[in-house]
N, C-alpha and C positions, 0 to 999 in steps of 0.2 A: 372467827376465821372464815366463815360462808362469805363475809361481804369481801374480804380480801381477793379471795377466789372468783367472787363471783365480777372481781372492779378488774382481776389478769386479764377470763376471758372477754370481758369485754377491749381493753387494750390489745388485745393479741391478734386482731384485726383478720377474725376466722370468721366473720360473717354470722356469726352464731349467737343468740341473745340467750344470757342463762334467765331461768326463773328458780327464784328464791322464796322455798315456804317456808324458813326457819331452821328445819332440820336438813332438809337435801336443796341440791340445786340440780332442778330439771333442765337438758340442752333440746331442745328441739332441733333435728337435723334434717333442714327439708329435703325433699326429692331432688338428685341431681337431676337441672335440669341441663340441657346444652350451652347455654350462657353462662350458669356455675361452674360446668366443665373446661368452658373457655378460658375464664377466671382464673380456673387451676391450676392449666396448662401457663398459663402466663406465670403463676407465681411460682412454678417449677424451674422457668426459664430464667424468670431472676435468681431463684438458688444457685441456678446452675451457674450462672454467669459471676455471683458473688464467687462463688467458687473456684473458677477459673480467674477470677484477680487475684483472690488468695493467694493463691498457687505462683501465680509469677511476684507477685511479690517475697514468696521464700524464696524463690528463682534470684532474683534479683539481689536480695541480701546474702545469699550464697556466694553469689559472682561475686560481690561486693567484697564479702569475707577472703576471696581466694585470691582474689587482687591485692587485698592488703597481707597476704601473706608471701606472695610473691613480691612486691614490694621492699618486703620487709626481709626479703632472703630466709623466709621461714618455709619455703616451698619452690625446687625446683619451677624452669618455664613451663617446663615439658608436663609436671606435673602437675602445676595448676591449669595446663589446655587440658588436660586428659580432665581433671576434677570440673570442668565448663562444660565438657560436652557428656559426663556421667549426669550434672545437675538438670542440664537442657532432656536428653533423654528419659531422667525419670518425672521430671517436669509434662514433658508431653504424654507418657505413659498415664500419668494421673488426668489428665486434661481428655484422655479419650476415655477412661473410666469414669469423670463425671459427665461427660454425655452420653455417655453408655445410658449410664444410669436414670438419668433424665429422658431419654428418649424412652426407655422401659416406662416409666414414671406416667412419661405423655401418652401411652399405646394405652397400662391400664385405666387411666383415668378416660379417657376417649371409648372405651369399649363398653358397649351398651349390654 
């Protein structure tokens, strides 16, 4: 099971090489330095930005849904503009709490 574990961390592209003496596996976590921090901050920024595609892609498949249900006379006009602009508003709601979140992310990792 160690080699397993120890073949993740390495896949899991954390900069971190385990060592393996049989019974544990040692991570040596070196000193952040500014360039590691950098590193950080960038890999925060892609989360964040995965995140925000996510998001408009449920955005998208919603409209999608509410189209075809209006279409379909399964849903008033009026009601599916009303269900666009609840989907667009909790959409952006979500979209400023992952940069909230990220931006917190990038303070504490930045902070010496």
């Amino acid at each position: 099971m160690l080699s397993d574990i120890e073949k993740a961390i390495l896949k899991s592209d954390l900069g971190l090489t385990p060592m393996n003496d049989g019974k544990i596996i040692r991570l040596p976590i070196p000193a952040l330095t500014t360039e590691r921090r950098k590193e950080l901050v960038k890999m925060v920024k892609k989360m964040e930005e995965d995140a925000k595609v996510a998001l408009r892609n449920v955005r998208r498949e919603a409209n999608e849904d509410l189209k075809e249900m209006k279409k379909e006379k399964l849903l008033p006009e009026d009601e599916a503009h009303k269900g666009q602009e609840e989907v667009q508003k909790l959409t952006d709601d979500y979209i400023r709490k992952a940069e909230a979140q990220a931006g917190e992310k990038e303070r504490e990792i930045m902070a010496f």
